[in-house]
N, C-alpha and C positions, 0 to 999 in steps of 0.2 A: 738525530739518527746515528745510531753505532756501526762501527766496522763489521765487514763481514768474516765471519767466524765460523771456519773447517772445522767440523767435528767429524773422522772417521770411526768408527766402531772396530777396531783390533782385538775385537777376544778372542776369534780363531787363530788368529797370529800368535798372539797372547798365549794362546793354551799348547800350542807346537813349540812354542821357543823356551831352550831352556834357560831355568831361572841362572844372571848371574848372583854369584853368592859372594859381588866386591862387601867388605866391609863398610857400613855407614858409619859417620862418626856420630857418638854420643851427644846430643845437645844438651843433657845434663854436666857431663864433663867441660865441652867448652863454655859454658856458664860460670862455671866453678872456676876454670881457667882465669877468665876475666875478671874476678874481684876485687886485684890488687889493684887497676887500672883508672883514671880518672876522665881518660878519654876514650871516644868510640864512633868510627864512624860507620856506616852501614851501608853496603852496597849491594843493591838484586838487578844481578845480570839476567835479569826476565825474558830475552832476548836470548840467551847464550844458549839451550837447548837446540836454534836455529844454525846454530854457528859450527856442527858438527856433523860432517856429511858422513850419508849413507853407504857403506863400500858397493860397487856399482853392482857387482853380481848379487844384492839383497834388496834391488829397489824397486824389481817388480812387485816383491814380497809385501811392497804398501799398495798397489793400484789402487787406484777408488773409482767410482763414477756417481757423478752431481745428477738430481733429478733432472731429467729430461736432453739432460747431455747423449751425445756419442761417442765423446772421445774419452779415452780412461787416464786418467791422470796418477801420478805416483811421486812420493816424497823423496830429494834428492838431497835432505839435511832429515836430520831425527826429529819425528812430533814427538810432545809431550805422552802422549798416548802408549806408546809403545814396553809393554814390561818391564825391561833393562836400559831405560831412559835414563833414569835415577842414580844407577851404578855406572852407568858408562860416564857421565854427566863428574861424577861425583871422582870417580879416576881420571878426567882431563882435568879436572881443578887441581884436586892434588896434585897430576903433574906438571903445571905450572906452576905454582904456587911450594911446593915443597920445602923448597928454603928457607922459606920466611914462616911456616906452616908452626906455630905451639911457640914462636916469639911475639914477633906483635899484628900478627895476622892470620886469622883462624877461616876455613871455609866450611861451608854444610848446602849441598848441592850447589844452588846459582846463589847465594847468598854471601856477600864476604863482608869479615868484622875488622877492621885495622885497629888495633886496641892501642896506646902508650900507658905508660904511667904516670906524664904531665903534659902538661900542650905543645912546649916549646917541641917545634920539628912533625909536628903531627900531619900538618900539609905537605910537608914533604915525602913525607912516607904515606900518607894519602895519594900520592900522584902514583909512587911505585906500581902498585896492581893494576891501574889503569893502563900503566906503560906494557907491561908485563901480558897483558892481556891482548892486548892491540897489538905487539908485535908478533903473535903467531895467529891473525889474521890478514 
């Protein structure tokens, strides 16, 4: 038996908010990026969409109510669901990550690539983003 799983319907939300227009990065570019590299580790912070709360005067703006409920329930971190998920998402990585961002660590939404160019130290710079990550939690 699987977990249970909130699907809200936000297209009227969706259709009032407007679009942000953050830049995505190119996944062909950072493809291309990584060539020269022999290492690669891969990390999806699957979770991290949860990790980024809702500014409090926009949380009624998610209310929902479950069948057969009374009480109206509202998200007080960002669902996937919401139009500008993706960009807000994608602008907290980069500002984490900045630094290290186009040397040996590339991000595309919840997704991060630690690249080198040989092994030696690879786990060490593996641990960075974890650190980096968890300390503005």
């Amino acid at each position: 038996m699987g977990a249970i799983r909130i699907c809200v319907d936000f297209r009227n939300l969706n259709l009032a908010t407007p679009k942000d227009e953050y830049l995505m990065p190119m996944a062909d570019l950072l493809v291309d990026g990584a060539a020269k590299h022999e290492i690669f580790s891969y990390m999806d912070r699957h979770s991290g969409y949860n990790q980024i709360f809702i500014v409090e005067e926009d949380v009624h703006k998610t209310a929902f109510r479950c069948a057969g409920s009374i009480r109206t329930l509202e998200y007080v971190v960002m669902p996937f669901s919401l139009k500008n998920a993706r960009a807000t998402y994608q602008r907290a990585m980069n500002a984490i990550f900045h630094d290290k961002m186009g040397q040996n660590l590339e991000v595309y939404i919840d997704n991060v690539v630690v690249k080198l160019e040989s092994r030696p130290g690879h786990l060490s710079e593996l641990r960075q983003p974890s650190r980096e990550y968890e300390s503005i939690n």
